[in-house]
C-alpha positions in Angstrom: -20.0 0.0 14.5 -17.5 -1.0 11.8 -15.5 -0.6 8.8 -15.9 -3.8 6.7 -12.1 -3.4 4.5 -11.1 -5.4 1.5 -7.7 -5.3 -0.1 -5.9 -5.4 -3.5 -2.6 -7.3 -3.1 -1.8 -9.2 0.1 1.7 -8.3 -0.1 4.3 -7.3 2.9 2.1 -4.0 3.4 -1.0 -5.7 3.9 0.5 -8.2 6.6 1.5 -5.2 8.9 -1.8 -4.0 8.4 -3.5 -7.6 9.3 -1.1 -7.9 12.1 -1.6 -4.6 13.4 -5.0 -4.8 13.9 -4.8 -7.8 15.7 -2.0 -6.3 17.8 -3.7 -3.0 19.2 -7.3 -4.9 18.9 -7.6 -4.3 22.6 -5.6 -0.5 22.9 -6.8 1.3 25.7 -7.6 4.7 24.1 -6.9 6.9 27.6 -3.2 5.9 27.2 -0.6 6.8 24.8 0.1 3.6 22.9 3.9 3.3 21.2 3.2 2.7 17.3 0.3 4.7 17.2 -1.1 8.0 16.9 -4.9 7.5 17.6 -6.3 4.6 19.3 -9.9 6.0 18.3 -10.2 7.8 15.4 -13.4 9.7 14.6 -15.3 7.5 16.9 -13.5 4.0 15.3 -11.4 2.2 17.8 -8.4 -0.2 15.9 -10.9 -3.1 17.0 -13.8 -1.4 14.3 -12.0 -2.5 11.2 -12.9 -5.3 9.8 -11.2 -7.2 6.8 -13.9 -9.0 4.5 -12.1 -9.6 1.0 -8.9 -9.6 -0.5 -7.5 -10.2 -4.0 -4.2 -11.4 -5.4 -2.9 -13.4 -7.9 -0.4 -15.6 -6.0 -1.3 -19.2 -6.1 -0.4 -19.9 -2.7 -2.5 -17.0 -1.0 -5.5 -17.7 -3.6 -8.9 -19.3 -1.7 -7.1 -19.1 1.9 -8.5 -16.9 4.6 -6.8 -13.6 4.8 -5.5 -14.3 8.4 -3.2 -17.3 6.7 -2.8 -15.4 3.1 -0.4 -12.8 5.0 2.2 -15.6 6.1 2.2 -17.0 2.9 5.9 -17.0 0.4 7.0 -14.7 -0.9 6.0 -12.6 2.3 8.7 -11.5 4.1 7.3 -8.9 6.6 8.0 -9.0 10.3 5.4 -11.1 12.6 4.4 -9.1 15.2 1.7 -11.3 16.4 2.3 -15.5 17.0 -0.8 -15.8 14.6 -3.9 -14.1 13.4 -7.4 -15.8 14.2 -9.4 -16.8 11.1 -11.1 -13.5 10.0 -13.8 -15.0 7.6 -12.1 -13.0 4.6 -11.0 -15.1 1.6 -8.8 -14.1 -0.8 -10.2 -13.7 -4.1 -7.7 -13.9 -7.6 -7.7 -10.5 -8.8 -7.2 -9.9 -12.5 -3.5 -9.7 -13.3 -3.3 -6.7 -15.9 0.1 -5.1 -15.7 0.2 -5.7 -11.7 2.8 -8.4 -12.5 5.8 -7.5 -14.3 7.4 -10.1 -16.8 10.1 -10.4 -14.4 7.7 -11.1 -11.4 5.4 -13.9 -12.5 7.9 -16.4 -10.6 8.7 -14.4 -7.7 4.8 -13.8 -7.0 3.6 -17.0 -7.9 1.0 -15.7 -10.0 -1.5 -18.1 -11.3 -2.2 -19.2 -15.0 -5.8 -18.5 -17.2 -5.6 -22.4 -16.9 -5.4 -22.8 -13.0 -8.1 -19.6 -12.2 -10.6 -17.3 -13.3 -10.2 -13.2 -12.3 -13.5 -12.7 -9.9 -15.8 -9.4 -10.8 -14.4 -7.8 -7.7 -17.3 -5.5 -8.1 -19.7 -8.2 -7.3 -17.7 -9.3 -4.4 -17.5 -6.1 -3.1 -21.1 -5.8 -2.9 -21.2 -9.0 -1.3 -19.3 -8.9 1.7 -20.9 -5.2 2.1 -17.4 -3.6 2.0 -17.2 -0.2 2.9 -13.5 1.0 1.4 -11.2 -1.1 -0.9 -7.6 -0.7 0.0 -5.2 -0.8 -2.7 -1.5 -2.3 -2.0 -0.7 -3.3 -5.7 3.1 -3.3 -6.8 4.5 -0.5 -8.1 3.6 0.5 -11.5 0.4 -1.3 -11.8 -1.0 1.9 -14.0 -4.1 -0.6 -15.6 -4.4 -2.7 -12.4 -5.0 0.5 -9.8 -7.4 1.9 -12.5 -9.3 -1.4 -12.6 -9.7 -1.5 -8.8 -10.3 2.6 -8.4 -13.6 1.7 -11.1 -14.6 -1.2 -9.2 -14.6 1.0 -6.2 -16.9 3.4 -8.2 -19.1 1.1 -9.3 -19.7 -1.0 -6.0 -20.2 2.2 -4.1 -17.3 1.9 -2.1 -14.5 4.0 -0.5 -11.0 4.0 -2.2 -7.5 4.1 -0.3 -4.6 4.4 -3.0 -1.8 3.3 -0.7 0.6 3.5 -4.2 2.1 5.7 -6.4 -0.5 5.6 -9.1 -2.0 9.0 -9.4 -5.6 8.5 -8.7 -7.1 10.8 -6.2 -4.9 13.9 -7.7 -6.2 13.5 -11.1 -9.0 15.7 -11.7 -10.7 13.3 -13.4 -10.5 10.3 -11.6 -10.8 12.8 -8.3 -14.2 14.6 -10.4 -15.8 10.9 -11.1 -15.8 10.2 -7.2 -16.4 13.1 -6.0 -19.8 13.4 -8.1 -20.9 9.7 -6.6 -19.8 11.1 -3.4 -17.6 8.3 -2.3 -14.5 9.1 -0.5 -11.3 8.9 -1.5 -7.6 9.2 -0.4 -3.9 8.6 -0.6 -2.1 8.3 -3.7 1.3 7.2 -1.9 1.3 6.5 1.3 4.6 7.4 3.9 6.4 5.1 6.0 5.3 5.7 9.7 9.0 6.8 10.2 10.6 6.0 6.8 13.2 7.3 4.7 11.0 9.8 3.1 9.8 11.6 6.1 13.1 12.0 7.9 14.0 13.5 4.2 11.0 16.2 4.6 12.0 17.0 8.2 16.1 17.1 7.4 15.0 20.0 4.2 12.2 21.5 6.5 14.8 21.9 8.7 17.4 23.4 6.8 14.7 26.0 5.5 13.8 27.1 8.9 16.9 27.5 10.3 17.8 29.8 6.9 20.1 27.4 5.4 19.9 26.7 1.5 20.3 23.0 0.3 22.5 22.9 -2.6 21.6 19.5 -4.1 20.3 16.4 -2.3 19.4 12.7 -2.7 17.3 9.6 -1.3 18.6 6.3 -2.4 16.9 3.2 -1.1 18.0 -0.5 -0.5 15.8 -3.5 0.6 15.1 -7.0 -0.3 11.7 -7.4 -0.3 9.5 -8.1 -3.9 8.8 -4.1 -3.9 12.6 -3.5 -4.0 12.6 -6.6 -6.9 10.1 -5.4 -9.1 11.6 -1.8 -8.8 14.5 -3.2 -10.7 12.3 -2.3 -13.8 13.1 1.8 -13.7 9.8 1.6 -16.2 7.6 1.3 -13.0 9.3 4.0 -11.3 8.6 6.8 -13.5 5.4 7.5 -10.9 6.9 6.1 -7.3 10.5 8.8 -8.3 7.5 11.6 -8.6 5.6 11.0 -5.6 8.9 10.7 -3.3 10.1 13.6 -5.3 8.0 16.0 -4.6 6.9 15.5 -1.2 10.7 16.5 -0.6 11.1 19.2 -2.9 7.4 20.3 -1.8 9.3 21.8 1.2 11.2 24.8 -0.4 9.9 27.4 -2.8 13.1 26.9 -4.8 14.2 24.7 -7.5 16.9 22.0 -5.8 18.6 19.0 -8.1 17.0 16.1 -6.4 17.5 12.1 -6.7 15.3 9.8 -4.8 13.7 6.4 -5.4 15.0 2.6 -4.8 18.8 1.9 -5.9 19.1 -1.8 -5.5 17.8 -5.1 -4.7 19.9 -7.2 -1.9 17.4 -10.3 -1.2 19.1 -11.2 2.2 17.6 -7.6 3.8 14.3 -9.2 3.1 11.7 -6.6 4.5 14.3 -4.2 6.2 15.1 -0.9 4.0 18.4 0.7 4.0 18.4 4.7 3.0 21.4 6.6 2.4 20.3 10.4 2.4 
């Protein structure tokens, strides 16, 4: 029993992912194990996923199996493991849309019309007999998540929206899968332990103990390509709602509220900084 994944964007997200698999691969599920919070889930150990495709469009991560694709520049996320065996998944080149920025092309490496050919990620889909696509674009890849969230549809396959592109709320888009009776989930995904959570608890808090918050704000620093192409506040408009409200969510009264990414400071790499 398994769960055959593929994955749009082998980014910094996608490594932990990888790596985390690999790590608790062999988690005994009648102990509690730090970093997680279920061994088995719904019958699925961490040992029942298994990774079949991925797309990008860096150069250097295009054709290489997905185990080597994670290490690959511009990269930056922790290694947790020494190395991850070869997993038999090769990393497609997805189509490019507006999942690269102007300002990113360089930073991401991403390939020319020259050097490669988009795949029909439905077909490959079908091929490697994926069960859910998972989708770690950058940030304000409107087109790009839309592309992949139809490709889903079409391939039969389950969809994990692991960014703030507002998929699975939209009625629409939430109708369409619904009626093909494919799953799907996320739109945003928290940080384990991030910034945003603590933010929840902090104003859950202050409700419960009958405080009123006057005004608050979130402003996060890293140096990592997410905090780079952030720089663009034109592919924030979506990630400043998402954070937004899953703070404000807590209170039943109107609070002024700032969150989202402040700055980009390339020698944090992968480690955030959050003033709150």
């Amino acid at each position: 029993m398994e769960i055959r994944v593929a994955i749009a964007g082998v980014g910094n997200c996608a490594s932990a992912l990888v790596q985390g698999v690999e790590y608790y691969k062999n988690a005994k599920e009648d102990e509690k194990v730090p970093g997680l919070m279920h061994v088995n889930f719904g019958g699925y150990h961490v040992r029942d996923i298994k990774f079949v495709a991925a797309f990008d469009v860096n150069k250097q991560k295009i054709g290489k199996d997905l185990s080597e694709a994670i290490f690959a520049e511009p990269n930056c996320c922790a290694k947790i493991v020494d190395s991850v065996p070869k997993l038999g998944a090769k990393v497609f080149p997805g189509p490019i849309l507006d999942g690269v920025a102007p300002h990113m092309k360089e930073p991401f490496k991403a390939y020319s019309e020259s050097e490669y050919e988009p795949v029909d990620v439905v077909s490959v889909l079908k091929e490697t007999k994926a069960d859910m696509l998972i989708n770690f674009l950058p940030v304000g890849s409107y087109n790009a998540t839309r592309y992949y969230a139809e490709a889903a549809l079409k391939a039969g396959v389950s969809f994990v929206n692991c960014i703030p592109e507002f998929i699975v709320s939209d009625k629409e888009w939430a109708a369409k899968f619904e009626k093909a009776g494919i799953p799907i989930a996320g739109d945003d995904v928290k940080s384990q332990v991030g910034a945003t959570i603590l933010h929840r608890t902090l104003v859950n808090l202050f409700n419960e103990r009958g405080a009123v918050v006057d005004e608050t704000y979130q402003l996060n620093i890293g140096g990592n390509t997410d905090f780079l192409n952030m720089i663009m506040e034109e592919r924030l408009k979506t990630k400043r709602i998402s954070k937004t409200e899953a703070v404000t969510s807590m209170v039943s009264y109107d609070v002024p509220t700032r969150i989202g990414p402040s700055d980009y400071v390339p020698f944090l790499k992968d480690k955030k900084v959050c003033y709150i």
